[in-house]
Backbone as CSV, one residue per row, in Angstrom:
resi,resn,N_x,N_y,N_z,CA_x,CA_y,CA_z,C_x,C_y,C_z
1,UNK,0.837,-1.177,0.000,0.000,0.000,0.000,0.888,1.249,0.000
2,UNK,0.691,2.066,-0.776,1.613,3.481,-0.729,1.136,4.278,0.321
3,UNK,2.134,4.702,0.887,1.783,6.110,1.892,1.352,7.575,0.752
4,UNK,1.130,8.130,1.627,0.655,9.561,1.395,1.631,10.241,0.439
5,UNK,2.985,10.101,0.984,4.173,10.773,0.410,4.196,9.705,-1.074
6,UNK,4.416,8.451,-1.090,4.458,8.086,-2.195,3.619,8.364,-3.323
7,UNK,2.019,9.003,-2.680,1.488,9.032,-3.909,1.252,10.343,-4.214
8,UNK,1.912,11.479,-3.070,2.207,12.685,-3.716,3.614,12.772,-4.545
9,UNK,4.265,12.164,-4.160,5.338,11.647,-5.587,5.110,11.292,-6.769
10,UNK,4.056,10.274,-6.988,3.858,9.754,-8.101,3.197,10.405,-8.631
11,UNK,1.819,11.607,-8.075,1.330,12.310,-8.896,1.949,13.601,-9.253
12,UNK,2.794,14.042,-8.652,3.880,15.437,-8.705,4.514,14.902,-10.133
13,UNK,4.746,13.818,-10.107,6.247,13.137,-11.390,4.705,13.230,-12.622
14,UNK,4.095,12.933,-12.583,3.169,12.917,-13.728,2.497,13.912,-14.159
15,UNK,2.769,14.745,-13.268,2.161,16.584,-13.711,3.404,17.228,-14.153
16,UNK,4.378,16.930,-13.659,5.806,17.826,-13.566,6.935,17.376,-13.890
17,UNK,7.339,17.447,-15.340,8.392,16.817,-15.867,10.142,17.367,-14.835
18,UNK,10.002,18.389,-14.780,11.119,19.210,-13.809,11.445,18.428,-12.464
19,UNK,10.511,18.351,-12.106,10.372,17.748,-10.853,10.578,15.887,-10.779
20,UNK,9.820,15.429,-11.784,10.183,13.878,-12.055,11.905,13.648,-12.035
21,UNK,12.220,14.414,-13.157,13.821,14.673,-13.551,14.500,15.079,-12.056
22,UNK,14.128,16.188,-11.464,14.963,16.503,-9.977,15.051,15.072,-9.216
23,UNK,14.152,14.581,-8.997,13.317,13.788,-8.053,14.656,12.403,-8.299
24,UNK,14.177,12.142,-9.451,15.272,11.011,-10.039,17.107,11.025,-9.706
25,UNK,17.247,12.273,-10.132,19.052,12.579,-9.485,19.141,12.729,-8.846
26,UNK,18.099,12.967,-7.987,18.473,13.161,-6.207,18.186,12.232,-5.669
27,UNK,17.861,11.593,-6.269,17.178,9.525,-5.295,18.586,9.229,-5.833
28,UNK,18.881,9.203,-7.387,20.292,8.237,-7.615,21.770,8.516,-6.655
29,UNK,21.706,9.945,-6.346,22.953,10.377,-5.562,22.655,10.047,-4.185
30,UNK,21.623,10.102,-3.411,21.194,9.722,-2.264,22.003,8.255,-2.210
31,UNK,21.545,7.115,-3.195,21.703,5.788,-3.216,23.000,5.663,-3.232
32,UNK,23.892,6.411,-4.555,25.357,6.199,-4.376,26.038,6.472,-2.921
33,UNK,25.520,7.637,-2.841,26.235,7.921,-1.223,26.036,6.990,0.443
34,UNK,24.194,6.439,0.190,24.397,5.473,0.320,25.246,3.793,0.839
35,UNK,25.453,3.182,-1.211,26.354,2.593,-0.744,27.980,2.837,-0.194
36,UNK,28.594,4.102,-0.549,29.764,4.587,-0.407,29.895,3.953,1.028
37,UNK,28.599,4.466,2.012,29.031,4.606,3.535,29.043,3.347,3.637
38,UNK,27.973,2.459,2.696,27.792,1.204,3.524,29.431,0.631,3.379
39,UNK,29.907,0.524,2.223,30.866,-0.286,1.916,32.221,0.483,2.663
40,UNK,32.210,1.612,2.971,33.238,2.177,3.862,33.159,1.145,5.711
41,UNK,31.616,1.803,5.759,30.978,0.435,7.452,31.871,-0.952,7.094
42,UNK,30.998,-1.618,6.475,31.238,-3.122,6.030,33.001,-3.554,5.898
43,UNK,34.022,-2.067,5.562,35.434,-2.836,5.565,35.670,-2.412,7.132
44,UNK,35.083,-2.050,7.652,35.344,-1.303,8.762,36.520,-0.390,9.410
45,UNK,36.270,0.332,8.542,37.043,2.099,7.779,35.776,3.078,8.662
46,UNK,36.573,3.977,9.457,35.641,5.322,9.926,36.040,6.296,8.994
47,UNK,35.012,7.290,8.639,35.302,8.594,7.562,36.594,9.430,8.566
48,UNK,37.463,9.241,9.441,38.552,9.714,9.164,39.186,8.726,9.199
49,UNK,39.182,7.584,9.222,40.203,6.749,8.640,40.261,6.757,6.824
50,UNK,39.248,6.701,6.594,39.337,6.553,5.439,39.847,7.926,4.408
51,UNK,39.540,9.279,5.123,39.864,10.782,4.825,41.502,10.900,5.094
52,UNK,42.323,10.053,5.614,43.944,9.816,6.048,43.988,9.117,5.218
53,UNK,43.624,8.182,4.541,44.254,7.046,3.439,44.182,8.027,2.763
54,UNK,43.234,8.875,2.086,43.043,9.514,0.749,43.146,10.677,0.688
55,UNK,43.899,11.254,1.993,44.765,12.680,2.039,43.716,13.484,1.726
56,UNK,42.806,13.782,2.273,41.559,14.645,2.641,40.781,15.186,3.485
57,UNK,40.293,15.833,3.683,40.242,16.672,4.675,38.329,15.586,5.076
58,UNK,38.340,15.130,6.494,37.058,14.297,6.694,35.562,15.244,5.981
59,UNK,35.528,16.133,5.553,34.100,16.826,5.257,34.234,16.771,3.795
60,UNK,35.545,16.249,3.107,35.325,15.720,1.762,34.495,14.298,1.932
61,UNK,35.237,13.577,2.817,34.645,12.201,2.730,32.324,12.399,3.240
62,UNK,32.615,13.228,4.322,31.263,13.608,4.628,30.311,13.986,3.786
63,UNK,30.779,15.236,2.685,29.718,15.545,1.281,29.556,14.378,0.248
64,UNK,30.929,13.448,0.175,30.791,12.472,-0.929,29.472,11.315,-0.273
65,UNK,29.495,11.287,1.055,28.777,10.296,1.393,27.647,10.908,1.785
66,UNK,27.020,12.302,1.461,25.882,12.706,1.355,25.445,13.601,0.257
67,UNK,26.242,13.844,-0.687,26.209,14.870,-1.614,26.854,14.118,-2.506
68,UNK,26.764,13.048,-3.257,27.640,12.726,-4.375,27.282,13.648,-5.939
69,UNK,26.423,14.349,-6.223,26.250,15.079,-7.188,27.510,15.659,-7.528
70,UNK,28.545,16.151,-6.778,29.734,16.944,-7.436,30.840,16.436,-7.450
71,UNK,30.782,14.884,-7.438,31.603,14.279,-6.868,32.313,13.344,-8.636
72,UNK,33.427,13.218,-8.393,34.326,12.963,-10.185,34.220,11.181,-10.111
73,UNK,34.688,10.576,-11.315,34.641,9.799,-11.339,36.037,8.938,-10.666
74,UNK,37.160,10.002,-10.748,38.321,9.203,-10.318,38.355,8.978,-8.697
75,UNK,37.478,10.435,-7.787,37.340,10.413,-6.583,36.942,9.263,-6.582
76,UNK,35.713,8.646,-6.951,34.899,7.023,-6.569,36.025,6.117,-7.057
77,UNK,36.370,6.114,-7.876,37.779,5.279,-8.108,38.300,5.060,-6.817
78,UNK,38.956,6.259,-6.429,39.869,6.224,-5.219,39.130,5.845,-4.140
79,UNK,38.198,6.367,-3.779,37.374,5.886,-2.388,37.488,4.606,-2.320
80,UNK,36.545,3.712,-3.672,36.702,2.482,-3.575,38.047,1.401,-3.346
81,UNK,38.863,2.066,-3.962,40.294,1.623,-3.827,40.809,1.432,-2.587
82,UNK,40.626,2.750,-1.971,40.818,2.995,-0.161,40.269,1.785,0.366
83,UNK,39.389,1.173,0.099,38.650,0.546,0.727,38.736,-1.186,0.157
84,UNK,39.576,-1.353,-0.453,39.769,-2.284,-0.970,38.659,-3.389,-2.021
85,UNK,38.157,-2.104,-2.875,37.379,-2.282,-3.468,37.363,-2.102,-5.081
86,UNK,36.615,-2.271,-6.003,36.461,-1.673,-7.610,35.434,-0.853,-7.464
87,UNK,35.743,-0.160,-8.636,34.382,0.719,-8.759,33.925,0.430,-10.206
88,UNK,32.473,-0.226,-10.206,31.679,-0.457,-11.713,30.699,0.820,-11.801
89,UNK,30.731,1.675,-13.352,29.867,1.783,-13.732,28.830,1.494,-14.662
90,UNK,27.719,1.137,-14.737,27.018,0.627,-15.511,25.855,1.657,-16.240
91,UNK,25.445,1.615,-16.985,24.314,2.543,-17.913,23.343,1.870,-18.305
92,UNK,22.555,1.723,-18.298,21.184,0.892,-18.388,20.039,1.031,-19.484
């Protein structure tokens, strides 16, 4: 059953192309940032441990893991790397 919010979402996205489009890049960057933290948790790396591997100041690591919108592709490279990880992108 959808809540309230879901189905003022779904009818906002079907009146409002602007808003569908916002709505969408800000769920996808939410998600990346997301997994960033999870997989930072899971090696069990704290955002200043992990901001000392990658010679950064911890409120870089803090915006990437809540703000990935401005965030490059080589940074996720490196994060993942830090972390003893790959980084895939895929296009769908």
């Amino acid at each position: 059953m959808m809540s309230d919010v879901e189905r003022y979402i779904k009818k906002r996205k079907q009146v409002d192309v602007e808003f569908a489009e916002d709505f969408e890049l800000g769920y996808s960057n939410f998600k990346v940032g997301v997994l960033l933290a999870q997989a930072r948790e899971a090696a069990g790396i704290t955002q200043e441990e992990l901001a000392s591997r990658l010679n950064l100041d911890i409120s870089i690591i803090v915006n990437i893991e809540n703000n990935v919108e401005n965030v490059g592709i080589l940074t996720l490279e490196k994060y993942a790397e830090a972390l003893g990880k790959r980084l895939f992108v895929e296009i769908k």
